[in-house]
N, C-alpha and C positions, 0 to 999 in steps of 0.2 A: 296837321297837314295843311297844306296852300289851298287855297280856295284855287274849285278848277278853272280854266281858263273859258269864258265867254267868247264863241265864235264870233268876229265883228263884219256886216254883212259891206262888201265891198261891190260896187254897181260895174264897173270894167277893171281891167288894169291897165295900166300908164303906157301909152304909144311907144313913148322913151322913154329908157331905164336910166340911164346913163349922164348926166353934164357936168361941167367943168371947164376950165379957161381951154382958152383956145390954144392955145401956145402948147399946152402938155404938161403946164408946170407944176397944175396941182399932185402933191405928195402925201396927202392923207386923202381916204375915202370915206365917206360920211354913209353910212347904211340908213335908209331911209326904209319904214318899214310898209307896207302896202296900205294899211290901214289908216296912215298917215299922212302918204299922200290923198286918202280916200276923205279926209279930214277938211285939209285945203282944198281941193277941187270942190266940196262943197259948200264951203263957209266961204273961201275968197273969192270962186269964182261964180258957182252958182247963187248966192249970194243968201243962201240958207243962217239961219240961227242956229247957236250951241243945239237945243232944242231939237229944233227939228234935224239936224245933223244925227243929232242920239236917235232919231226913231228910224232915221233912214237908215242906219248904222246898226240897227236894233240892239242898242249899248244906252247906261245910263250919263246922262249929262254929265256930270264928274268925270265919266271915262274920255267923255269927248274931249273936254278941258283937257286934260293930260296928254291925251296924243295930241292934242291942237299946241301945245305948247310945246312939245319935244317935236313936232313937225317946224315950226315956224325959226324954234332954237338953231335946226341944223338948215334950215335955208338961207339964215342972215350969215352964219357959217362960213356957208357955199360962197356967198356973196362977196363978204368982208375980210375970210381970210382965204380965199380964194383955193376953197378944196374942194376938191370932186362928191357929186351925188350918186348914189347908186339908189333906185326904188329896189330891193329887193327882197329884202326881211320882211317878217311876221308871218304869219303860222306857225303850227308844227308838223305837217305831214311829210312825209319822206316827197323828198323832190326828185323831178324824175329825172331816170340816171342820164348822164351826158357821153360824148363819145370823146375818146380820147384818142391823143396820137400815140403813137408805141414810143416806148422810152420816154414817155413822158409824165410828170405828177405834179401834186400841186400840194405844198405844205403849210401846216399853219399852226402859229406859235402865239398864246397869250400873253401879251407884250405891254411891258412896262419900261420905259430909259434904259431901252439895250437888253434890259434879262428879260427873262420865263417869270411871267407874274404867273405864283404858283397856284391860284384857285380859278380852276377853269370858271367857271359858274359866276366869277364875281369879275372876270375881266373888264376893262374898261375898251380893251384894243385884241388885233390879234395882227400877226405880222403875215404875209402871206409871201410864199417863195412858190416860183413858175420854175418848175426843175426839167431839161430836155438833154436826153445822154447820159444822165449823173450831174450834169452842172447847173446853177442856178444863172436862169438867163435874166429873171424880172424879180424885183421885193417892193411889198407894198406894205403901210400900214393903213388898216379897217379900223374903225371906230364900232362898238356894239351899242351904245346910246343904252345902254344899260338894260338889255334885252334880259331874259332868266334861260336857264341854260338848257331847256329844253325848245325852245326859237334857235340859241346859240348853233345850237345843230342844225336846225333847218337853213339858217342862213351859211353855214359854211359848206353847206350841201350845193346851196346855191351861187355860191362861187368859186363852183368845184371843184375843193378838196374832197383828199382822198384820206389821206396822213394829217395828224394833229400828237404835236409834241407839247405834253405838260410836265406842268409840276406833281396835283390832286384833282382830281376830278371825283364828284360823287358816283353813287353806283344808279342814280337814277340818269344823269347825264353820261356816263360809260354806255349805259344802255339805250338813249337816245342817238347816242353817235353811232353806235353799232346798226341802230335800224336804215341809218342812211349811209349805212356803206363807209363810214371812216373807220381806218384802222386808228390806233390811240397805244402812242408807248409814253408815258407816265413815271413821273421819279423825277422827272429831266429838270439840272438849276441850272445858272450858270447864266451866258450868254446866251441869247440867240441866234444870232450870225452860227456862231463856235457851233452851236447844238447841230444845227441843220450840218453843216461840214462833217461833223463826225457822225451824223446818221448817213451822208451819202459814201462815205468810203467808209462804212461796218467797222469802226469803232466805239458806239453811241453805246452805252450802257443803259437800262433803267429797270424798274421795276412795274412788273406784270398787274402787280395789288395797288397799286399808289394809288387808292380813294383819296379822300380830302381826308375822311375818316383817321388812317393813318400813316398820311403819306408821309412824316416825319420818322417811319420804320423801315427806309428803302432796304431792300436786298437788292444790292446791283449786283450785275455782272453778268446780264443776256446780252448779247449783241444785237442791235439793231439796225439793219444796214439798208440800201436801200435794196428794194424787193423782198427783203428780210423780216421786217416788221412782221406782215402776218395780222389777220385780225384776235391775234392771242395776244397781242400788245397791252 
């Protein structure tokens, strides 16, 4: 089993979540995880050592290194290839829920060059679709900086999805998703443009069981439409 996860002690959170060119041009989001902005703010700014970072943090030096470097990675990022910042990752507690408008949802696909990267847990990206009426009005892609799949939920909680279309997910991450309120229909290849499409006009097939385990056993042929889903997905 994973060794469990070490709380890392965080002193505020960040005024702003949010930056990016001014223009609007950035097209990938960089998830920046709380703890790592917590990293920078005290190493670059307050002007703290690796060291005394780990006590303030109450985490071991190693741990600091690591987020101090996956922090620093996605700021020159930010900088150089000029893509948007979100602080919002790290933890796992269920985030608190948000208010939605009616007719409205938020979808989110494990995203590889156009498909469904089929192992939720080992995602690099997710693609996120803003859906109002049945049509998708906004698409983004999120970067996970290689978060483990129990954060994966908490962050997609935190940019409020609702719905998450996969390939395999495990049943420990099924079960993570389900505490924060995503519903999960699973089986899903293909494209992802295509996939979202045929979940909002209820012709999306998948399968109920698609673990990682043995998601290469799909039984399709539920329909998954939009309001259809259901958290039986």
């Amino acid at each position: 089993m994973p060794r469990p996860r070490k709380p890392r002690r965080v002193g505020a959170p960040p005024a702003c979540e949010r930056f990016g060119p001014l223009d609007g041009s950035g097209r990938t989001l960089l998830v920046m995880a709380v703890e790592e902005y917590e990293c920078v703010r005290l190493i670059d700014l307050e002007g703290l050592t690796q060291e005394a970072c780990a006590q303030r943090m109450a985490v071991a030096r190693t741990t600091v290194q690591a987020i101090y470097a996956s922090a620093r990675r996605k700021l020159a990022q930010c900088l150089v290839e000029r893509k948007e910042l979100l602080v919002a990752g790290g933890g796992e507690g269920r985030a608190a829920p948000k208010q939605r408008e009616a007719n409205a949802m938020k979808i989110a696909v494990p995203y590889d060059n156009g498909q469904i990267f089929q192992h939720f847990g080992r995602t690099e990206a997710f693609k996120l679709y803003t859906v109002q009426d049945g049509a998708v009005t906004q698409s983004q892609v999120v970067e996970t900086g290689g978060t483990g799949h129990g954060a994966l939920a908490g962050l997609l909680a935190r940019l409020g999805v609702d719905t998450l279309l996969c390939g395999g997910a495990g049943t420990g991450a099924i079960q993570a998703l389900s505490a924060q309120g995503i519903r999960v229909c699973g089986g899903v290849q293909g494209s992802a443009d295509e996939a979202v499409k045929r979940l909002l006009d209820g012709t999306l097939s998948f399968d109920a069981r698609a673990t990682c385990d043995h998601h290469d056993h799909h039984e399709h042929g539920q329909a998954c439409g939009h309001g259809g889903c259901g958290h039986g997905c």
